[in-house]
Structures are given as C-alpha cells and as structure tokens.
C-alpha positions in Angstrom: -37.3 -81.4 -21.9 -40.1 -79.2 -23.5 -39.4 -75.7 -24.6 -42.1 -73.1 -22.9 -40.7 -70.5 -24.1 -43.1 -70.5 -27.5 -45.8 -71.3 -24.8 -45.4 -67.9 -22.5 -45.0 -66.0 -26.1 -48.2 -67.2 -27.6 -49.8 -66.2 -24.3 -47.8 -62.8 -24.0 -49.1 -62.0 -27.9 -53.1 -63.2 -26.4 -52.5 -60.7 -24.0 -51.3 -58.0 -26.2 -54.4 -58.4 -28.3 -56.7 -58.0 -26.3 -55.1 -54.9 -24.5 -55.4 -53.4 -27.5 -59.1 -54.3 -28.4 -60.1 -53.4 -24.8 -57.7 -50.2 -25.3 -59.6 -49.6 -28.8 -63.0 -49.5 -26.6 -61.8 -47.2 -24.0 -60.4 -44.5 -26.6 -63.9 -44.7 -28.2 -66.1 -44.2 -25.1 -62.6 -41.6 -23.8 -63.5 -39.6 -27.4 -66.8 -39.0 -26.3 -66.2 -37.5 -23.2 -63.5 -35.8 -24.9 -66.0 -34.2 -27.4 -68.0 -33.3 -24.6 -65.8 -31.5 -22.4 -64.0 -29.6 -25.3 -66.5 -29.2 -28.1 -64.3 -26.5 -29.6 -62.6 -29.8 -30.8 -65.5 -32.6 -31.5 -64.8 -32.2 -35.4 -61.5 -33.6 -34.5 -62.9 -36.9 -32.6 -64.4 -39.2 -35.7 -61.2 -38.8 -37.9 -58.6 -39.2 -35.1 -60.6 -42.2 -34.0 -60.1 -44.0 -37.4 -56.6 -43.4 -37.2 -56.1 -44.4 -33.8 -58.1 -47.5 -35.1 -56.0 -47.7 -37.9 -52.7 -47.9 -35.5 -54.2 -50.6 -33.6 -55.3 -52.6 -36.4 -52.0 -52.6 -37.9 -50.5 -53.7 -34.5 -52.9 -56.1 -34.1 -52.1 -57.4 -37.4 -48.3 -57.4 -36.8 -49.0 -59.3 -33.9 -50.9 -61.9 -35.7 -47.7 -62.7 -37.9 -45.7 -62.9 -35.0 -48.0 -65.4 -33.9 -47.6 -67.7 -37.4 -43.6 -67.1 -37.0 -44.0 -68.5 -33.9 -45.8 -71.1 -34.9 -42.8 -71.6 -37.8 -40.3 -72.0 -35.1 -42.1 -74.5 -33.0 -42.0 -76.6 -36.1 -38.5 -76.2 -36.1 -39.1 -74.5 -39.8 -36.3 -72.0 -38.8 -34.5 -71.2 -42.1 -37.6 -71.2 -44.4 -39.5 -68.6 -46.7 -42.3 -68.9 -44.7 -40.6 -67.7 -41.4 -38.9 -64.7 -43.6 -42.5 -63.9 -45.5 -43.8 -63.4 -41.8 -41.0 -61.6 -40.4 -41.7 -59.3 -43.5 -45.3 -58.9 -43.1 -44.7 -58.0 -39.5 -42.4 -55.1 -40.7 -45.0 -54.3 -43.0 -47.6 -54.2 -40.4 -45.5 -51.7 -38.6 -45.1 -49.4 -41.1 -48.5 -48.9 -42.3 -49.1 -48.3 -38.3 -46.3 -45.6 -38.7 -48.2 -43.9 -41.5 -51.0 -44.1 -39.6 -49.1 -42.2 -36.6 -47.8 -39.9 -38.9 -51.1 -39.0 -40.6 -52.3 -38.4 -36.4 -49.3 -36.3 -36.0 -50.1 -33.9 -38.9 -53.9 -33.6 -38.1 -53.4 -32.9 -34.8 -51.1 -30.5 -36.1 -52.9 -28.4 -38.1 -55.9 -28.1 -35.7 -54.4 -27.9 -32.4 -51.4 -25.4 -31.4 -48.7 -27.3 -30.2 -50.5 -30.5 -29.3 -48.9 -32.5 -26.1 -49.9 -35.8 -27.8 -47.4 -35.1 -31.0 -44.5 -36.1 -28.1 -45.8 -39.3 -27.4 -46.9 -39.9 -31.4 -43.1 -39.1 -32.1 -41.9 -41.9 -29.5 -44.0 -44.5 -30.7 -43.0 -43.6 -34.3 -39.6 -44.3 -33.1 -40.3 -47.2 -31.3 -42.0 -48.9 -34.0 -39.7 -47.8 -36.3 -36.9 -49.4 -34.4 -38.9 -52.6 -34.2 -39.7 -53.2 -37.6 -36.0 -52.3 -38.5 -34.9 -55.6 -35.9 -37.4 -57.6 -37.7 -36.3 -56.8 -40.8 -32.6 -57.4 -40.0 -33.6 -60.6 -38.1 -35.8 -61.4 -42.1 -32.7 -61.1 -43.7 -30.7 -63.3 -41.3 -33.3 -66.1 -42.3 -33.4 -65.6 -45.9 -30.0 -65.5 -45.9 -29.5 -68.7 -43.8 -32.3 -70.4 -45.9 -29.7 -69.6 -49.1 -26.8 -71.2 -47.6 -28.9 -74.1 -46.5 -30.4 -74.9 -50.0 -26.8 -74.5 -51.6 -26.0 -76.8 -48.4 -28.8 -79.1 -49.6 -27.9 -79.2 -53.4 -23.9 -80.7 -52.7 -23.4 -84.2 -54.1 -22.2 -86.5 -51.3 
C-alpha cells in the first residue's frame, strides 16, 4: 500500500510557498497605500519592507529543507546525516527569520509609540522559536539514532 502522507506534505509545503510569495506582493503594494495614507510614517516603509522580506525569505528557505528532508524520508534515509544536516538548516532558517522579527520589533519601536504590530511580531517570535526548538530536538533524535546504527553496523557477526 503507498504512503501519501509525503504526497499531501510536498503539496502542503507548494502551498505554503506560494502564500508567502503572493503574501510578499500584497505587503508591498499594502506599504504603499500605507505610505500614502500616513506619510508622517513613509520613511518607515522601504526598511520594514526588507525585513518583512527578509522574514519571508528565511521561511521560505526553511521550507525548502523541509522539502529535501522529506525527500530523505521517502527514500527511507531516516537515520542519516543528510536528514539531520536538513533538520539543522531548517532551525537555522528560523532563526535568522527570528532576527529578522526582532530587528522589526525594535524599529518599529523606536519610531512608533507603542506599535500594535510588536504583539503579533512577539507571537510569531515565539512560534518560530518553538518550532525550530522541535526541529532541533527531532535533529538530535536522528543524529543520535544514526550513531547507534553505525555502532550497530560495525559488530562482527
């Protein structure tokens, strides 16, 4: 019987990707209008643009190696370096968006008193915080099964 589990991933990580790009248009035609209608605050749209781009890049990214660890575990590659570099990377990824959200949260900051947006920068901090801490955990799991399985693999029969 075939496994389409992998199969609804793949197209649940498609999906996410491209929400994001078409997400990453609408915020740039949305800082326009922004500009527009507050221009008290226009010197704020290019840089919290690139670091709203910056966030989705990195997700984008993170979602990309979840694609190639996917890819590791419908080739039954389970316990392997390759699976645990991924996992890794995908941490990684979401990190470097969590300095990005940081970086969003002090700008907006400093140039805005008591911005409603630093509430909803916090939670996703969090969130992706809590993420990258499963896939590192779940990283570690593999590495550590990939040990046992090479010491498995090196016992004289």
């Amino acid at each position: 019987m075939k496994n389409y589990r992998p199969l609804i991933i793949k197209i649940g990580l498609i999906i996410c990707i491209l929400a994001i790009l078409l997400l990453s248009y609408v915020l740039h035609e949305f800082s326009f209008q922004l500009a527009e209608e507050y221009p008290e605050l226009s010197y704020m749209r290019l840089p919290m643009f690139i670091l709203c781009m910056g966030v989705s890049l990195s997700t984008i990214i993170a979602i990309i190696f979840a694609f190639f660890a996917l890819l590791n575990y419908e080739k039954n590659q389970i316990f392997t370096i390759k699976l645990y570099k991924n996992l890794k990377n995908i941490s990684k990824s979401l990190y470097i968006a969590i300095i990005f959200e940081i970086l969003i949260h002090i700008y907006s900051h400093i140039n805005v008193p008591y911005p409603i947006t630093n509430f909803f920068v916090k939670i996703v901090i969090l969130f992706y915080f809590i993420l990258s801490q499963i896939f590192l955990l779940i990283a570690d799991i593999i590495y550590k099964g990939e040990k046992i399985k090479k010491d498995w693999d090196l016992t004289i029969w």
